[in-house]
C-alpha positions in Angstrom: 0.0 0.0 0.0 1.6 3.4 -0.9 -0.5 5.7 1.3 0.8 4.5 4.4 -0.3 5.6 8.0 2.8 8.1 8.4 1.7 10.0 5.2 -1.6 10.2 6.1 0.0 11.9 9.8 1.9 14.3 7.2 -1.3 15.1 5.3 -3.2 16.2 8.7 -0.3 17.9 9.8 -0.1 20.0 6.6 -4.1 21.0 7.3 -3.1 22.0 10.5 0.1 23.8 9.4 -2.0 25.7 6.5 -5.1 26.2 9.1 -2.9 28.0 11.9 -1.4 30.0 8.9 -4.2 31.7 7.4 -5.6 32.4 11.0 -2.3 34.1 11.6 -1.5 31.7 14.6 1.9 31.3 13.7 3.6 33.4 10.4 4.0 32.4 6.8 7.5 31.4 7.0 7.5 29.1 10.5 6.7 25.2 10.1 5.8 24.8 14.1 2.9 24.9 15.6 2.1 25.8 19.3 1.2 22.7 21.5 -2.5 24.3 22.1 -3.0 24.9 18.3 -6.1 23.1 18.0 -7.3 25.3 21.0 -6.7 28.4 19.2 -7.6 27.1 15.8 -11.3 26.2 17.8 -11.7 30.4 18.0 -13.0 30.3 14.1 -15.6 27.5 14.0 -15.8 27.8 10.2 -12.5 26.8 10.1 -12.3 24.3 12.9 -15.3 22.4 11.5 -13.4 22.7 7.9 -10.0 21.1 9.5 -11.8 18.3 11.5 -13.9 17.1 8.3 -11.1 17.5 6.4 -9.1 15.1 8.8 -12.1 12.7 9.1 -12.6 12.3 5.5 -8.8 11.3 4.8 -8.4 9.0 8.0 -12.1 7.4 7.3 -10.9 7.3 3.2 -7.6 5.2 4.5 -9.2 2.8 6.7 -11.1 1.7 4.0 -8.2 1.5 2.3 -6.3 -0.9 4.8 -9.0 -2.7 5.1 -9.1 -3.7 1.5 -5.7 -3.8 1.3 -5.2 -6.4 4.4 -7.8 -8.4 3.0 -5.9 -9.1 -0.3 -8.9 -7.4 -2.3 -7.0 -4.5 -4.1 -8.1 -4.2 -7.5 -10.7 -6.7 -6.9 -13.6 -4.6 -5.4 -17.7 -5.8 -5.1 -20.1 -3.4 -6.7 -21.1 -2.4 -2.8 -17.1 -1.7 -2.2 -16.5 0.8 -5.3 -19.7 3.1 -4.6 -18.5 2.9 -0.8 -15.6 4.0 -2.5 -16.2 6.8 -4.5 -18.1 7.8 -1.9 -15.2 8.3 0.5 -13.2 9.6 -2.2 -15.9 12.4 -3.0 -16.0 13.3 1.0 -12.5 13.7 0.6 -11.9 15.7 -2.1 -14.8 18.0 -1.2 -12.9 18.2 2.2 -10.1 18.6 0.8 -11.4 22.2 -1.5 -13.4 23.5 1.4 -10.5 23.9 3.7 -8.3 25.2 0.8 -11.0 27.2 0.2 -11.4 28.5 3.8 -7.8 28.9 4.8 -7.0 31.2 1.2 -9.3 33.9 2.1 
């Protein structure tokens, strides 16, 4: 499986990274965030709401992943697995363009 468990840490902490930057928690140019980040991210509910979906949507897209995966069914999906799916993928991409979206304004 490419899309391992580590990259899918990196991918959250990139949302949280770009979140805490347009909200001017921490400046353009710095890559660390503050141990109660999530507590000051909370202080714009649009954009809390827009990082936690975004984060549900990728971790709930990889377990189904994994799970295919560790039951030897990649590239051999039911009709009920693919719509499940492209389901997940939508969720994720829409996740994905709402907190871009949110954290560019």
């Amino acid at each position: 499986m490419i899309f391992t468990e580590e990259i899918l840490r990196q991918v959250i902490a990139w949302a949280m990274l770009k979140t805490s930057k347009s909200l001017g928690i921490i400046g353009d140019d710095e890559t660390s965030l503050p141990d109660n980040v999530l507590e000051l991210i909370g202080v714009s509910p649009n954009h809390a709401d827009a990082l936690v979906e975004f984060a549900d949507a990728y971790q709930d897209w990889y377990a189904f992943h994994l799970g295919i995966y560790k039951a030897g069914k990649s590239g051999n999906l039911s009709h009920s697995e693919q719509a499940e799916l492209l389901a997940l993928i939508g969720r994720r991409d829409t996740a994905r363009k709402a907190l871009v979206e949110i954290t560019s304004q």
